[in-house]
C-alpha positions as CSV (number, residue, x, y, z in Angstrom):
1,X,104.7,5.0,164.6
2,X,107.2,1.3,164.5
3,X,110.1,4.4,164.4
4,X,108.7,6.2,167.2
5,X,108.3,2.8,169.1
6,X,111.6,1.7,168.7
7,X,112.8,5.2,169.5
8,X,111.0,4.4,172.8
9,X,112.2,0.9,173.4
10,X,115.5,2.1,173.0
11,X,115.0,5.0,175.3
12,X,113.8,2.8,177.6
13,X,116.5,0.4,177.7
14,X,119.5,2.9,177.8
15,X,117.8,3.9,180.9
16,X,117.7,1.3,182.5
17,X,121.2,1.0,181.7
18,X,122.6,4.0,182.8
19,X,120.5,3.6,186.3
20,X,122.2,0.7,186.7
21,X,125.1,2.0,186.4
22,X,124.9,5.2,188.1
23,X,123.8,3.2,191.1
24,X,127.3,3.4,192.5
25,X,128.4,7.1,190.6
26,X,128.8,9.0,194.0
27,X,130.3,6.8,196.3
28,X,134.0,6.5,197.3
29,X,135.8,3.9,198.1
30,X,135.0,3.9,202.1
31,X,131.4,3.7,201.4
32,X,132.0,0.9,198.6
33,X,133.8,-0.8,201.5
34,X,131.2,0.0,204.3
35,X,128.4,-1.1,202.9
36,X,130.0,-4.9,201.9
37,X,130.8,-5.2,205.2
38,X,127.8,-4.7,206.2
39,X,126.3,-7.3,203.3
40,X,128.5,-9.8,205.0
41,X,127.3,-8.9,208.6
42,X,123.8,-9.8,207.8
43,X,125.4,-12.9,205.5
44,X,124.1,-11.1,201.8
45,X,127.0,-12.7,200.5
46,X,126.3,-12.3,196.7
47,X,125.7,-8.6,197.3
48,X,129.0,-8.3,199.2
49,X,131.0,-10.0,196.4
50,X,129.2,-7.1,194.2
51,X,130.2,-4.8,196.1
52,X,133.7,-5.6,196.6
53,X,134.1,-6.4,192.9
54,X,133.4,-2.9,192.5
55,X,135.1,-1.5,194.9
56,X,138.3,-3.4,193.3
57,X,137.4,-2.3,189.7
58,X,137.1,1.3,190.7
59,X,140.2,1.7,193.1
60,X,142.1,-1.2,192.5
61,X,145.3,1.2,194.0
62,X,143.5,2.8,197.0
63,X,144.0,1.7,200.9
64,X,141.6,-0.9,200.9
65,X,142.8,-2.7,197.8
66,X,144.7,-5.3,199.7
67,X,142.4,-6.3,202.2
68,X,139.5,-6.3,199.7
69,X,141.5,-8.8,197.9
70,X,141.2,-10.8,201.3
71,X,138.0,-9.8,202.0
72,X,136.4,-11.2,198.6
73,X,138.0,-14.7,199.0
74,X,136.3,-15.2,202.4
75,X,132.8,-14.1,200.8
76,X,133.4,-16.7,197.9
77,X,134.1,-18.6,200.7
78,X,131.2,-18.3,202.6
79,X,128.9,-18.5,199.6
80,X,129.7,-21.7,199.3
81,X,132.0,-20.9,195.6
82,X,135.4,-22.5,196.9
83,X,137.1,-22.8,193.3
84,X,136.7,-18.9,193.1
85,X,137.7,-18.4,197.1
86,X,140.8,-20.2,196.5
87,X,141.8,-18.6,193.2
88,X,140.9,-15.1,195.0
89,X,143.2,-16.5,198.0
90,X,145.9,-17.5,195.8
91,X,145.8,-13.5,194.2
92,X,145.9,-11.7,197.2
93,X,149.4,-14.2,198.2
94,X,151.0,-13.4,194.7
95,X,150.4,-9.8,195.0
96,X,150.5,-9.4,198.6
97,X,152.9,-12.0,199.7
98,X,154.6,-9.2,202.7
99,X,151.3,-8.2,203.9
100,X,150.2,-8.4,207.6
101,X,147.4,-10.4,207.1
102,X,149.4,-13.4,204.7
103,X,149.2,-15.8,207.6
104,X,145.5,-15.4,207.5
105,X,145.4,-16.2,203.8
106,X,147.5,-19.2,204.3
107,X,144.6,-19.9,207.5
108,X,141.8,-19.3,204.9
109,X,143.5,-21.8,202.2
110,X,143.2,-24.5,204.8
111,X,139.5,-23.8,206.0
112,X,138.0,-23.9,202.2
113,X,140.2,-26.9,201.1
114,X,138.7,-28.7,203.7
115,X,135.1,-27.7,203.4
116,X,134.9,-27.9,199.7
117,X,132.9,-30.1,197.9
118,X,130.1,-30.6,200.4
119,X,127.4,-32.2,198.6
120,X,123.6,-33.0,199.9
121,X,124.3,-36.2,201.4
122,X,126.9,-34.4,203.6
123,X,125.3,-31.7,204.4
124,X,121.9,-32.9,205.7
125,X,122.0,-36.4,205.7
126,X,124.8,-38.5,208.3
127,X,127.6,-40.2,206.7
128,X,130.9,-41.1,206.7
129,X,133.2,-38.7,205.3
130,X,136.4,-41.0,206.1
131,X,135.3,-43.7,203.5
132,X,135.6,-41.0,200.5
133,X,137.8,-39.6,198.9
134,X,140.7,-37.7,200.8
135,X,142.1,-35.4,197.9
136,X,140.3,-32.4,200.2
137,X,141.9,-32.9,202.9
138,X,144.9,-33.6,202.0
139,X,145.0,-30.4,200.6
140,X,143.9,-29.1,203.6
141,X,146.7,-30.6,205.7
142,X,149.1,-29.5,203.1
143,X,148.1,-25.5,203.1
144,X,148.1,-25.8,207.4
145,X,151.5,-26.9,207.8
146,X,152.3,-24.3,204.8
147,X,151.0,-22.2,207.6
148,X,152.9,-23.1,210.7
149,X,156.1,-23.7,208.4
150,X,155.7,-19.7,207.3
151,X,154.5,-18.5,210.3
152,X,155.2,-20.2,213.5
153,X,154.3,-17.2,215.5
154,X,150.9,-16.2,214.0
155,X,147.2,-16.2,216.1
156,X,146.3,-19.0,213.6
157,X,148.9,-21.8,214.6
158,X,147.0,-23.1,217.8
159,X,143.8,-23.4,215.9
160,X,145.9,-24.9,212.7
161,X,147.8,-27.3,215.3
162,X,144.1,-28.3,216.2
163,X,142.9,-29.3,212.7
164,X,145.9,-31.0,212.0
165,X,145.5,-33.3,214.5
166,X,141.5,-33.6,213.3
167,X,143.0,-34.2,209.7
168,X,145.6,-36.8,211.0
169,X,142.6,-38.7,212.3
170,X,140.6,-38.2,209.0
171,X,143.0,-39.5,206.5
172,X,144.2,-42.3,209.0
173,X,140.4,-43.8,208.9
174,X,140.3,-43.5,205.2
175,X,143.5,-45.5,205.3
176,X,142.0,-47.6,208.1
177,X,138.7,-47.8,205.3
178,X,140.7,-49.2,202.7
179,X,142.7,-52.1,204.5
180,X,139.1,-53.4,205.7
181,X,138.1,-53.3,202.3
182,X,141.4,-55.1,201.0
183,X,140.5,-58.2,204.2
184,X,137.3,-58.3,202.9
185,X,138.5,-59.3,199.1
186,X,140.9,-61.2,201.0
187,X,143.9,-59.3,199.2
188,X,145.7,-59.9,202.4
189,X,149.1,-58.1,201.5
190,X,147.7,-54.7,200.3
191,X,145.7,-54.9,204.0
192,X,148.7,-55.2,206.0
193,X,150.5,-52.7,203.8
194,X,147.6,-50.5,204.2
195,X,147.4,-50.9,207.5
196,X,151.0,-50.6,207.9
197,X,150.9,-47.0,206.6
198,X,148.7,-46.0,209.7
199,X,151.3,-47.3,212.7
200,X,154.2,-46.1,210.8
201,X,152.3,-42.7,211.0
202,X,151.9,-43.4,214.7
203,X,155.8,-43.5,215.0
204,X,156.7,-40.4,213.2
205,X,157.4,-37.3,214.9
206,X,154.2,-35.5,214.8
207,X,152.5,-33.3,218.0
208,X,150.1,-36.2,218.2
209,X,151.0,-39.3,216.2
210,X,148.6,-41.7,216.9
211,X,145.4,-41.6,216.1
212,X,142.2,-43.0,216.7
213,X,142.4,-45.6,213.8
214,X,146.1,-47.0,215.1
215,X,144.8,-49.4,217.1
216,X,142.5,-51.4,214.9
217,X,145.4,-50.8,212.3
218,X,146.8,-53.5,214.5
219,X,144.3,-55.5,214.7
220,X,144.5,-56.0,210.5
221,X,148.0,-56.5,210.8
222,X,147.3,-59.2,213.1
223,X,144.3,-60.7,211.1
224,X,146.5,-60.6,207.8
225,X,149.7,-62.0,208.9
226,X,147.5,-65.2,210.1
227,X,146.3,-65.0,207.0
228,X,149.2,-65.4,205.5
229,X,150.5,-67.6,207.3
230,X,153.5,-65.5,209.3
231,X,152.3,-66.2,212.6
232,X,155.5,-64.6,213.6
233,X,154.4,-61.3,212.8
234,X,150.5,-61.5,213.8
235,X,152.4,-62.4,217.4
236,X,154.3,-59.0,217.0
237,X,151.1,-57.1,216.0
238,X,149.1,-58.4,219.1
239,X,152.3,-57.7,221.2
240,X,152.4,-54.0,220.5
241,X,148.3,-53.8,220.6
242,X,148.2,-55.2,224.3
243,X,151.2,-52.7,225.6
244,X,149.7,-49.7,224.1
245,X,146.0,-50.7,224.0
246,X,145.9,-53.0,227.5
247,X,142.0,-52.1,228.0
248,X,141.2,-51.8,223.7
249,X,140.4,-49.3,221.5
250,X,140.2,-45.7,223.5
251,X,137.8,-44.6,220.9
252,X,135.1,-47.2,219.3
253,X,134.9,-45.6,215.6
254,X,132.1,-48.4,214.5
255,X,130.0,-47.0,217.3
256,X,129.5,-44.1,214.9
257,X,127.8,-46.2,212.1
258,X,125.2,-44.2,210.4
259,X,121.8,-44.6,209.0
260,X,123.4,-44.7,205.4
261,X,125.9,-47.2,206.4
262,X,123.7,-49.2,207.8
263,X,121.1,-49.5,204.6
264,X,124.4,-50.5,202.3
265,X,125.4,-52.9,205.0
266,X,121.5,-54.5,204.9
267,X,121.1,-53.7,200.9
268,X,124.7,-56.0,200.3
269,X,126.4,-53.7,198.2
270,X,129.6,-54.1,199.8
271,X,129.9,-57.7,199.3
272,X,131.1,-60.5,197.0
């Protein structure tokens, strides 16, 4: 009877083995193809990734082995997985690095180096994202000019051009961040240097160079030369703040404070 049972259990799970396996036996690769687009119509993106895993381990040669290549990475990408959208992203270039649609990879590089790593606190709860860490966007910035640098004529360059400029702004408040920091552990140098950084930027030869930190750039400058006694240079700060900022600030950035920022502010944690 325990050999009869065991015949059974085993029965049973080859079975359910080879169902599982025969669950794709008669389809071709248009179907395999089909049916994960459809998946990623009605956003089933882990079924979609199934599906064009399959399709990639059964006809890795066939006409829609390129674009599935493609195809995966934005479905990684969707599902929130960007190590393995970037890695697929990174494939598809190495193998496919003359195909039509490279300036979309390039485009697609950009979009999930920007939008990884977004944790809780981002997602459903207001908060800076200028005061952490800019190694994201960076990256970001570095795989869109990749993009206009490779392809200067593709559909994506307007919409890169736009996100550059959004990027500009990002990394110039981090910098912006940091100086205020360095004023308020009155390391007065490394504020003005910091701060420095930001209206060199402004100078440089970029389709929109300034940004919406530059001007209270200036104003550190101007608070940290006094502090250091070169009233020479504070002068030349204000100077260059009153010709191109006569009425302030075009864009208030504290008026943004959140409800996080706010708490920290109240709880002291950013202070001596």
């Amino acid at each position: 009877m325990l050999s009869l049972q065991g015949c059974e259990t085993l029965k049973s799970l080859t079975s359910d083995r080879s169902d599982h396996s025969d669950e794709y036996v008669d389809w071709g690769a248009t179907r395999f193809y089909e049916e994960a687009k459809k998946a990623m119509a009605i956003e089933n993106y882990p079924r979609a990734i199934e599906l064009y895993q399959a399709l990639e381990s059964r006809y890795p040669f066939g006409e829609y082995a390129a674009q599935t290549q493609l195809d995966i990475a934005f479905a990684y990408y969707k599902n929130e997985d960007a190590e393995a959208a970037l890695a697929a992203v990174e494939r598809f270039i190495k193998i496919n690095p003359r195909n039509p649609n490279a300036d979309y990879a390039y485009y697609l590089k950009g979009l999930i180096s920007f939008n990884r790593d977004i944790g809780f606190l981002s997602r459903y709860v207001p908060t800076d994202d200028t005061q952490r860490d800019p190694s994201k966007y960076k990256e970001s910035y570095a795989n869109f000019e990749e993009l206009l640098t490779r392809f200067p004529n593709s559909q994506y360059v307007a919409d890169a051009k736009q996100r550059i400029v959004a990027l500009r702004d990002y990394l110039s408040r981090y910098e912006l961040h940091v100086a205020q920091f360095y004023m308020k552990r009155k390391a007065y140098m490394a504020a003005v240097n910091r701060a420095g950084k930001i209206v060199e930027e402004c100078q440089s030869k970029h389709p929109a160079p300034c940004t919406s930190a530059t001007p209270y750039a200036l104003e550190v400058m101007e608070r940290g030369y006094l502090k250091l006694g070169l009233d020479d240079l504070a002068a030349d700060s204000r100077r260059v703040y009153e010709q191109n900022y006569p009425n302030g600030a075009p864009v208030d950035i504290n008026a943004n404070e959140t409800f996080v920022e706010d708490v920290w502010d109240f709880m002291g944690l950013d202070q001596d």
